[in-house]
N, C-alpha and C positions, 0 to 999 in steps of 0.2 A: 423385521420390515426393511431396513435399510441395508441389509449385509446381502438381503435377497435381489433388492430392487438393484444394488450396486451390480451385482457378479450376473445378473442377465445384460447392463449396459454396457460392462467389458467384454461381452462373450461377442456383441451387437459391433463392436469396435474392430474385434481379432480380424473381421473379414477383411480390413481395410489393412492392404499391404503397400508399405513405401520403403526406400532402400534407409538403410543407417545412414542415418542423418548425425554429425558431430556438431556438436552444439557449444559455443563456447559463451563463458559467462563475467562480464566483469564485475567483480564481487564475491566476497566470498559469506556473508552472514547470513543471516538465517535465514531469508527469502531466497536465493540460491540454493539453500538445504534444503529446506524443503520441495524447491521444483524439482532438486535431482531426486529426492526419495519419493516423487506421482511417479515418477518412470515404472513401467511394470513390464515383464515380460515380453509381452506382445508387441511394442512399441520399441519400433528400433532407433533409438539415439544413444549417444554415449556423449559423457560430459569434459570438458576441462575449465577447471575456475581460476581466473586470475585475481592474488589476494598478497598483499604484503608479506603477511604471519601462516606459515601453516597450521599455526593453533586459528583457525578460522572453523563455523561450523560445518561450513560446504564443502571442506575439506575432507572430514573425516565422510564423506558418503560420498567420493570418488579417487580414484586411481591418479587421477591427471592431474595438477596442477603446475600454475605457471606463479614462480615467484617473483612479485612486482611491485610498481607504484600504478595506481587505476589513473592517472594523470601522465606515468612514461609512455609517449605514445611508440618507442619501440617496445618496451613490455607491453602492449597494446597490439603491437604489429605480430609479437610471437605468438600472442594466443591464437590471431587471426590465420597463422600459417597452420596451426593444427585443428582447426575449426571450417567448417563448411557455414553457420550461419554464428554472428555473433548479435550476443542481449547482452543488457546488464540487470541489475540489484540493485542500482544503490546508483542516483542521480549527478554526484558532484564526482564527475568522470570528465578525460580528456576527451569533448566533445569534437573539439579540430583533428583531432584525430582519426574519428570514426567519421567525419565527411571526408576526409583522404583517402580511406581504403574503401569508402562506399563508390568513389569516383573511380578506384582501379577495379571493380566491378563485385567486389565484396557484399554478401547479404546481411544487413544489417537489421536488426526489427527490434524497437521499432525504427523507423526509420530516422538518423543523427539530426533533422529537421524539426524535428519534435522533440529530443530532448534541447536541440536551441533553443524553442520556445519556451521548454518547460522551466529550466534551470533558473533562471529570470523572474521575479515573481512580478515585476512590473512588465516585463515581459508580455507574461503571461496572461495577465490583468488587459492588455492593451489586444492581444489576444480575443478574449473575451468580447473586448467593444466593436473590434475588425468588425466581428463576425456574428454581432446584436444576440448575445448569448447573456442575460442577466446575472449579472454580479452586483455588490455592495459598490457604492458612491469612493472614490479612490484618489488620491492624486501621487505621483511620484516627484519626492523633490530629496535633496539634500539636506541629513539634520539639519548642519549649521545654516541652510536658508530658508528654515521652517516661520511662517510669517502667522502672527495673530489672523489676518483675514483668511489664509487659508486653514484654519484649524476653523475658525465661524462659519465653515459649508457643512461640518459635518453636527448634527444634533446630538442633544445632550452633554455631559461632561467626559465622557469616555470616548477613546477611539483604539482601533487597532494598528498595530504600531509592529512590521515588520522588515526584515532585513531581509533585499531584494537577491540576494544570494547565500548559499551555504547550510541556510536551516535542513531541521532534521528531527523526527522524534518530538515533537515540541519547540525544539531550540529555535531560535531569530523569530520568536511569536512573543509580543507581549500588551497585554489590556492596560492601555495608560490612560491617567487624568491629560486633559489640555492643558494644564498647569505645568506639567512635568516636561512639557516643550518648548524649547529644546534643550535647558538647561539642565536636568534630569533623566535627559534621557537613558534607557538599558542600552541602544545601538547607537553605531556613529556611521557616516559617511552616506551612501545612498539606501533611501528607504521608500518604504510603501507604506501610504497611511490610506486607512479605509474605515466605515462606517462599523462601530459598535452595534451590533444587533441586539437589546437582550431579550433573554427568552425567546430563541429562535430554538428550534429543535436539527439537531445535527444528525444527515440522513446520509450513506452512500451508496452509489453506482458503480456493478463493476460491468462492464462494458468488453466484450471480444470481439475484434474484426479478424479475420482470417485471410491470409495472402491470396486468397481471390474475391474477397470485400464480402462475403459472410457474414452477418454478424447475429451475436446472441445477448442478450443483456441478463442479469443477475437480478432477484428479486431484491426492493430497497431494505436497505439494512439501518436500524436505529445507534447512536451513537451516543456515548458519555464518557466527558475528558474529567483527568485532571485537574483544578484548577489552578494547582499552582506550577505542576509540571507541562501543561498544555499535551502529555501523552493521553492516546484512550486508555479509559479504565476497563470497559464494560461495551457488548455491543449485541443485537439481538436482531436476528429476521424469521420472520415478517417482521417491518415497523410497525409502529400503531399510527397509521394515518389512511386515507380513503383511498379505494381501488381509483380513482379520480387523482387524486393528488400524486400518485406513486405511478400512474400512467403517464403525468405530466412529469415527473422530474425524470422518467426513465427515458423518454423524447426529449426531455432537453439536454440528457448525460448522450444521449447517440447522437444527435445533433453536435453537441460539442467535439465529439472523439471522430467523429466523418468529416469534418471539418480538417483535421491535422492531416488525413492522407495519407493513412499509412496501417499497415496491421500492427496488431500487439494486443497487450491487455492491457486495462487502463482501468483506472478506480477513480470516480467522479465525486469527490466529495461538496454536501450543497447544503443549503442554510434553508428551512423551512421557517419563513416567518410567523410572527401570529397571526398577520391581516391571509398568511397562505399565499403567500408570493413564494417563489422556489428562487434561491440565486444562488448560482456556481461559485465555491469559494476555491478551489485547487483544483487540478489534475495532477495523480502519480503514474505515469507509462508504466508502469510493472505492475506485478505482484501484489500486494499494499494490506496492511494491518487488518483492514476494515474486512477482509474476504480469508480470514484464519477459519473460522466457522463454517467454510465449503467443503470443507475438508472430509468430517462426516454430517455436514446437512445437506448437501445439495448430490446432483447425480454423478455430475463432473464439479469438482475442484478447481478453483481457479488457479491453483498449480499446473494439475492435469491438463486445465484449458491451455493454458501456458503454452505446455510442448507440442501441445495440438498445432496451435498457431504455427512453432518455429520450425515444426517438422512438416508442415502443409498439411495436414491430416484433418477432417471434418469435425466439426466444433462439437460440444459435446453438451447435454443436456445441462441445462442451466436450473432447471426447478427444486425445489427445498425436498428434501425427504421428510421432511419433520422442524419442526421448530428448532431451533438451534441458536445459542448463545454464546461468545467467546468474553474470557475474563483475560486480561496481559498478569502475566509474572511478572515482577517487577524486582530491583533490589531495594533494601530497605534502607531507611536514610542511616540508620547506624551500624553496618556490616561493610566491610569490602574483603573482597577474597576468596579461597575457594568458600564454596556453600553448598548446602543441599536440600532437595525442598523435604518437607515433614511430613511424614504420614501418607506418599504417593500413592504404595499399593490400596494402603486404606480407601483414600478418595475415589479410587477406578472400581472398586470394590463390585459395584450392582449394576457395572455393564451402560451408565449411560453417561459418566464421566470422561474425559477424555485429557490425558496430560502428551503437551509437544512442549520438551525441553531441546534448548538450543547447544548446546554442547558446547556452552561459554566455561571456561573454566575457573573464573572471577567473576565475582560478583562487584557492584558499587552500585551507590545511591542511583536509583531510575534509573538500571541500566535494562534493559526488556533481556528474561534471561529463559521466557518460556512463555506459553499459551494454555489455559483449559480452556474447552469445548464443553457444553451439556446439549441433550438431546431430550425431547419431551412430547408427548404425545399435543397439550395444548402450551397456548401461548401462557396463559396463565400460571399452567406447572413449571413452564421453564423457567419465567422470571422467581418463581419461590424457591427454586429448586439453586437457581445461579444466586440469588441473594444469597442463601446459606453455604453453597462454597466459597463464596469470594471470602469472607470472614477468615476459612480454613485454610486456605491456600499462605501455607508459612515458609520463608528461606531463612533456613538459619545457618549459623556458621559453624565451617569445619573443624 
């Protein structure tokens, strides 16, 4: 079904001619890997990644790379010289940068305006209110002048407690007691405290506008973190929630992304309360976790979608072919170093398992070192079908 449904919407695409388009990427980890490997024949762009390490894994699935810091904005400026449109992977980039060569008339997508607002989480929170886009209750202040009355606006004993720059994966997220403020706090200097929700159900949005304001949105996808590492574990579309409610959150994810003014792809992650209020907790301008399972559920890829966008090419069917589930590879907290996962052929065995290893060549605790994917005819097979690999999915050492 899906090998069918796919290779008639690529045949649907070939019609669609545009010249080679060079695309340049700053980042080189596995969201970069994987857009270069949607590239398919018919689709002319070619890549160059700018990345520190040539042990990156975007590396090894292109010819070009530029050896750099994603912060030197002359390493910055070199990609740009062999590049006709530039993206990035991966948000904590020299952002003054790509507004200077956007001014010397450089294509930049999404647009350096957007990642200003994004990189910022108070920023981006403030974002949010501009533009009456519902989010949790928030205030930004400085650890050291964290005051008892502002910690009494938010209910309960827990609040969320993050660092307004730098996070990633999890990192600069932490669920703290009020107690623990400010004299205990995980982060120092400027933060963003917002409302503890619990038992809120974690839903995302992937979201394409296309450089003539196009846009398609991604069916909502159900989420489940971590709790001590704050990464997803586990994540599944269709969610389990009302053709009503998943209408609503998908208007409020296009709302929010029409708002920025700019193409790209964007993944809208939101907080589904229990009262069924929907509030925006992040935007990531790329690529993002939560849309690994596009890959073989949906008709276009949110990779795919990807180079649709940067090469101007017609957005690409956004509908599920089938239930589909993504589990993260992770490393384990007592391994570092090379690794290898166990019994791979095994798992792929009956054609509806699905392994995307990153071609990290070190392992270490929580480091995301690969994705499985499962396919199912219902929603119910897939969840039984993904509970009994997650179990199975083992890295062990070399």
């Amino acid at each position: 079904m899906a090998k069918n449904a796919r290779t008639k919407f690529h045949v649907v695409f070939r019609a669609y001619l545009c010249p080679m388009i060079r695309i340049g990427i700053i980042g080189g980890g596995q969201l970069g890997m994987m857009s270069i490997e949607a590239k398919y024949q018919s689709l002319p762009v070619e890549f160059t990644v700018l990345e520190q390490s040539i042990d990156c894994p975007a590396a090894a699935v292109t010819n070009n790379f530029v050896a750099g810091s994603l912060q030197n904005a002359n390493d910055i400026q070199t990609l740009a010289s062999q590049s006709d449109v530039l993206t990035w992977e991966i948000e904590h980039i020299n952002v003054d940068a790509l507004i200077a060569l956007e001014k010397e008339g450089k294509t930049i997508i999404p647009k350096p305006s957007v990642l200003k607002t994004i990189q910022d989480k108070g920023t981006q929170k403030q974002f949010f209110t501009q533009h009456n886009i519902p989010t949790a209750p928030y205030i930004l202040t400085n650890i050291n002048q964290i005051t008892p009355q502002q910690l009494d606006q938010f209910p309960g004993e827990k609040v969320v407690l993050k660092t307004r720059t730098g996070g990633y994966d999890g990192k600069g997220v932490s669920i703290v007691s009020k107690t623990q403020l400010p004299h205990e706090s995980p982060f120092q200097g400027n933060v963003l405290i917002e409302s503890f929700i619990p038992n809120a159900l974690e839903i995302a949005i992937i979201v394409a506008i296309g450089q003539d304001g196009e846009h398609a949105v991604y069916p909502a996808i159900e989420m489940y973190f971590n709790t001590k590492s704050n990464l997803v574990e586990f994540l599944f579309s269709p969610a389990r929630i009302s053709p009503e409610i998943e209408a609503k959150a998908q208007e409020i994810s296009l709302k929010c992304i029409q708002k920025l003014n700019s193409p790209g792809l964007f993944a809208v992650e939101l907080f589904l309360t229990p009262d069924q209020q929907i509030l925006v907790n992040e935007i990531a301008p790329r690529p993002h976790n939560s849309g690994h399972h596009t890959i073989e559920g949906c008709y276009c890829s949110q990779f795919e979608q990807f180079l649709r966008i940067l090469s101007g090419a017609p957005l690409g069917d956004t509908s599920l072919i089938q239930p589909a589930a993504m589990i993260n590879i992770v490393g384990p907290e007592n391994i570092s170093g090379p690794y290898h996962l166990h019994n791979e052929k095994e798992l792929t065995a009956n054609g509806d398992v699905f392994i995307h290893m990153y071609r990290k060549s070190e392992t270490r605790p929580q480091r995301k070192l690969g994705h499985a994917t499962v396919i199912a005819d219902t929603l119910e097979e897939l969840l039984s079908k993904a509970e009994a690999l997650r179990s199975q999915l083992q890295i062990i050492a070399d």
